[in-house]
Phi, psi and omega in degrees: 000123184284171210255148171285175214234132135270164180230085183277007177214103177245347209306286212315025179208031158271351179281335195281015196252167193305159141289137120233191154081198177353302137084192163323304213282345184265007164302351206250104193270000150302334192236095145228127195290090193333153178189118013287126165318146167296141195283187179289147157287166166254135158324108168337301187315290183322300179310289212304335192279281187336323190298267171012294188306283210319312148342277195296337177258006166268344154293306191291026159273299183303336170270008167267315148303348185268288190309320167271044182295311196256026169239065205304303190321300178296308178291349150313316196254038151320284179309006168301290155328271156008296203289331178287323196269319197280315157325295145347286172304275175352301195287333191263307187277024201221350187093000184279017177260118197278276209240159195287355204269343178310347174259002158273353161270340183282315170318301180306317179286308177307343150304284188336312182286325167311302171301347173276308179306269169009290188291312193306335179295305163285016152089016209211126186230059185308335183245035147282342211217059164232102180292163164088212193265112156239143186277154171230164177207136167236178174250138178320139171296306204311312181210030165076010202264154167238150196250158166244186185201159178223152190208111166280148173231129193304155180280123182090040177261144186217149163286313155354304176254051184030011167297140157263164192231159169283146176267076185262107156354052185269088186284137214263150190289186155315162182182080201276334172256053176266049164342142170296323171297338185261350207247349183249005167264000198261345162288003191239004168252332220238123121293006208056219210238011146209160180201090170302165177303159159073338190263149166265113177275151176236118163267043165355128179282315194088011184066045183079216187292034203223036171040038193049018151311144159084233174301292206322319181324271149358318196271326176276299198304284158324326133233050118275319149339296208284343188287309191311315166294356203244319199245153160250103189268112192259100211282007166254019213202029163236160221214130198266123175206158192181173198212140170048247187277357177269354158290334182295327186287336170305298188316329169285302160348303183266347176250039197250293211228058164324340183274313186295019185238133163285314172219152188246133170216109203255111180244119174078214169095189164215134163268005170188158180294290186281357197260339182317304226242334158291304177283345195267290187259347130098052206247128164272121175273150156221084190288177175261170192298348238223300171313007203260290177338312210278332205286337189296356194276330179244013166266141215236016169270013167264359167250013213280302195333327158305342175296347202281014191213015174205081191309087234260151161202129197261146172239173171200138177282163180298303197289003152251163202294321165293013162290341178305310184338284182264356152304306145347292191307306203317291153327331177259352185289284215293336191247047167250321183121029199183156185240105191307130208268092224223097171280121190238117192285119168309076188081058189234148165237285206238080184189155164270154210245164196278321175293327214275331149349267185328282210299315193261016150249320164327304193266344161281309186315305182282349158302329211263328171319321158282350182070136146297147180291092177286355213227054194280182182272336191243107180233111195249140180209157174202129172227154177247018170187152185265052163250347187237072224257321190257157143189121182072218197290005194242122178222079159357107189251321183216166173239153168286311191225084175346092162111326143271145210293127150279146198217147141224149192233109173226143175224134181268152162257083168304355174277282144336316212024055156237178158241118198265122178224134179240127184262185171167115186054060159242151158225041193174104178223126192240158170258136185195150145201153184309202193275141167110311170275000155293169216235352179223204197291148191260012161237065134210139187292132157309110169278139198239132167236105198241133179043036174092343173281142157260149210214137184273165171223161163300226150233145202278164166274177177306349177266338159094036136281173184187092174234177173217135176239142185255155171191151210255131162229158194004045171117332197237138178267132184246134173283133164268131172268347182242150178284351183234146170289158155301144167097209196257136161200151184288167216200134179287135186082355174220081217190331190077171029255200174320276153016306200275350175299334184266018195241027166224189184270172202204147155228163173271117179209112172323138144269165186237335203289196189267134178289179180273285203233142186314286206291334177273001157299311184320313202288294209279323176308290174297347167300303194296289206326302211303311198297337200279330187302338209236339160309321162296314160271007154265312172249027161044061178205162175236125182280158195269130196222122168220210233214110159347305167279019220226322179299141187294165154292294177344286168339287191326287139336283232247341208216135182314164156264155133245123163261148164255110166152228170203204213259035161284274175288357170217104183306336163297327145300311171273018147290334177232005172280003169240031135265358164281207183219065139197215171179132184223120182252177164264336155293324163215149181237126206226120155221141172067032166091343171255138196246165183201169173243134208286012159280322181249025186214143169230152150288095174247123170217162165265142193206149157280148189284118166321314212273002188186080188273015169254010165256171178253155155232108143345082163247139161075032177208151185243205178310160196242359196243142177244176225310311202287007173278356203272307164340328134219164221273348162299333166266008163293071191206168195266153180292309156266104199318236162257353188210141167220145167251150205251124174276082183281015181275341191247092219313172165254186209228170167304345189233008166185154197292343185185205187275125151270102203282324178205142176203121211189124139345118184274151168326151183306354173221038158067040215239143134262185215256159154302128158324156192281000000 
């Protein structure tokens, strides 16, 4: 058997490899096929028992949140519990039980939650200090939901004894039927498929089935926060890794966010949508300019220059078909100026091969031994939305242009002593690093030569943090004391496009009033319906849903909105529509310079909240991608930008809520644009 290889050029030998997994048949948005799918039936006796448990253990939840109010400590780990009883519940009130032994797994978690509820009464959390695999559970920022995780935790981990340990990220393949019963029993059986000495995997549920897109996103950051609180974790020693779509979600992972990883190991997968969904699926797109724009948010070889700050090894089996993945990397990797470090298991397809194993462990192990850097000298970064702003000490503040790529390449010259910086489509940029980490005399300002210009900088403080911001007008960068101008401008976390309102926490708010017109209300009871329905089998959460007359202050304040109706029927749309950028009559509806008429047109955009403006407000859209995206984790990306007029004459479909008459991205300070 020959030893593996590196490779850095496969495209010419994708044509010989097999087909499998998913194919043509899943191509037909006529036919589409549910997902999750409907479970296996069960014995009556067996529900009605089950039913029972889940009851008697959803009170002692509740009466353990009444009784542990005034123990915060304890009542945090509530969702431990939780998380065993919502499996269950779930399985039984959704149809999810896949195969008959699921109902002996369901007894089971449900001993578990029961023993737990048990201890948390006595004041005792035995499987907080418990090695080896444990389920966790937290509850989501996003929509109050509590989610689960899996953790080995190395043998002979003591909290006790201030060592921190390295962590590593192991993002989980497809899975359509990967129910939280099915997803917490395979944590109390599998370490999966590496568990270095000493280190602690972290198993991300990811919210099902979305290749840690969106919420799925979220869900791993929200539970490593909650792992960061619980274990001593060492936040220079985690190390990103995944198989199939979780190799895909690594690949988004690493190159989103370079800096929090010591190392990247990216398996299988897809690294980008159409060439993918061409060899794979064997699917020609034909997107609109706007769906083209959006792919840049999760195709990631237009982001590969971030690997250069982040030390990655890619695997692939030779014989598999999903070796395109980092063949892709490879290429945008190579006309970056570099070679992507790419292990290929010999005459393997979709697995790992036990030598090519051995070497890419081999090779992580020793990155992750080393630590990150936090302070490198050399930072080349490129983003295409300021939802993804960082890497290290460099943060992307404004873009000249949404959706094309912006790049910086800054280096301190410890020789020299300054720092030399080159942009391209930023106009907002900060420099910082923590207590410790200036890099040069600390009673002196860093001289900054940015884009050729020289800029005075501040000098760090005593502790030897230090940041600056900088932002370019008519051309010339100027030091700032605030990272944002007065007024509205997109922002990291506040930039768009629709989509991006669900990767915080959000509420739903119902209209109760009289509509402009009977059919597009009909039109918003079933959109709100689908959304409420498919959020829940997609990103697993039950959304918070309230009565236009009903929203909280707190709401108001803390949380996106999404609204539903129009400004008749939902006083909060007419409450904040002449702070929107269109005008809605009961007779017409205008954005961007075009009228429709507002018996067969809705608006759906994203916006800053008039009324609470570091938040979003939402109209008329839920999650933008659908059932026939669910079919495979390569369409899952959005569908609409920031503002659409929506054609309700034109039913919807698997693959959209109506007609789309117009649709177009607002300017970097939230202006509209010229048509495209």
């Amino acid at each position: 058997m020959r030893a593996p290889t590196l490779v850095t050029a496969l495209a010419t030998l994708l044509s010989a490899l097999p087909t499998f997994a998913d194919g043509p048949k899943d191509n037909r948005a006529d036919q589409v096929r549910p997902i999750p799918p409907p479970g296996v039936a069960i014995a009556d006796s067996d529900r009605k028992a089950l039913q029972e448990r889940v009851a008697a253990l959803g009170v002692q939840i509740a009466t353990l949140r009444n009784e542990l109010s005034k123990k915060p400590a304890l009542q945090s780990l509530l969702p431990d519990v939780e998380v065993f009883h919502k499996a269950v519940d779930w399985a039984l009130r959704f149809d999810e039980f896949y195969k008959p032994q699921e109902v002996a797994t369901a007894k089971s978690l449900l001993d578990e939650g029961f023993a737990r509820a048990k201890s948390l009464s006595e004041g005792r959390s035995p499987w907080t200090t418990q090695t080896g695999l444990v389920v966790r559970g937290y509850r989501s920022r996003i929509d109050g939901s509590v989610q689960p995780y899996g953790l080995v935790v190395p043998g002979g981990y003591q909290s006790e004894s201030g060592v921190a340990h390295r962590l590593d990220i192991w993002c989980h393949g497809r899975g359509e039927n990967l129910s939280e019963l099915s997803f917490i029993d395979q944590r109390h059986k599998s370490p999966g498929e590496f568990t270095p000495n000493g280190a602690f995997v972290l198993h991300p549920y990811g919210r099902y089935c979305n290749a840690n897109k969106f919420a799925g996103e979220v869900d791993l950051f929200e539970a490593l926060e909650h792992a960061h609180r619980n274990y001593r974790i060492d936040p220079a020693r985690l190390v990103m890794r995944g198989f199939s779509m979780g190799g895909a979600a690594a690949w988004q992972f690493t190159v989103h966010y370079p800096s929090r990883w010591v190392a990247s190991n990216p398996g299988a997968g897809f690294s980008e949508t159409p060439d993918f969904l061409h060899v794979f699926q064997d699917e020609t797109l034909t997107p609109t300019w706007y769906e083209q724009r959006l792919w840049n948010w999760y195709d990631c070889p237009g982001w590969v220059r971030n690997l250069s700050n982040c030390p990655t090894v890619a695997y692939s089996g030779e014989d598999d078909k999903q070796r395109q993945a980092a063949t892709k990397m490879a290429e945008a990797a190579r006309e970056e100026g570099f070679n992507l470090t790419h292990i290929i298991g010999p005459k393997t397809g979709h697995k790992y091969h036990p030598e090519a194993k051995e070497e890419v462990a081999r090779r992580i192990d020793r990155i992750a031994s080393l630590g990150r850097d936090p302070f490198p000298d050399t930072i080349h970064f490129a983003t295409y939305t300021l939802r993804y702003p960082t890497s290290s000490w460099v943060t992307v503040q404004g873009m000249r242009h949404h959706w094309e790529q912006a790049r910086v390449d800054a280096q301190i010259d410890r020789t020299a002593k300054q720092c030399v910086i080159s942009t391209s489509n930023v106009t907002a940029l900060t420099l910082q690093c923590g207590p410790g980490e200036y890099p040069l005399d600390p009673l002196s300002a860093l001289p900054l030569v940015i884009d050729g210009q020289s800029v005075v900088a501040p000098p760090p403080q005593s502790d030897r943090s230090w940041a600056v911001h900088l932002r370019q007008v008519n051309n010339t960068w100027y030091p700032v004391d605030e990272p944002f101008a007065a007024g509205l401008s997109k922002r990291p976390g506040l930039q768009g496009p629709i989509d991006d309102a669900f990767l915080t926490k959000f509420v739903v708010v119902r209209p109760t009033g009289t509509p402009f017109h009977p059919e597009t209300a009909k039109w918003v009871d079933a959109e709100l319906k689908h959304f409420v329905e498919h959020w829940r089998s997609q990103f697993r959460g039950e959304i918070v849903v309230r009565d236009d007359k009903s929203v909280t202050e707190e709401e108001l304040s803390n949380a996106n909105l999404i609204l539903w109706g129009d400004p008749s029927s939902n006083s909060l749309i007419g409450k904040v529509q002449g702070s929107l950028p269109l005008k809605w009559t009961k007779e017409t509806v205008e954005v961007a310079g075009k009228k429709f008429p507002s018996a067969s047109h809705l608006p759906a955009l994203v916006y800053p909240n008039p009324l609470s403006p570091d938040h979003y407000v939402v109209l008329n859209s839920g999650f933008t991608y659908r059932e026939y995206d669910y079919l495979n984790n390569a369409r899952q990306i959005a569908k609409l930008p920031d503002w659409a007029l929506l054609d309700i004459s034109v039913p919807a479909t698997p693959k959209a809520p109506a007609g789309i008459a117009d649709a177009g991205f607002f300017g970097e300070s939230w202006e509209v644009t010229s048509p495209h």
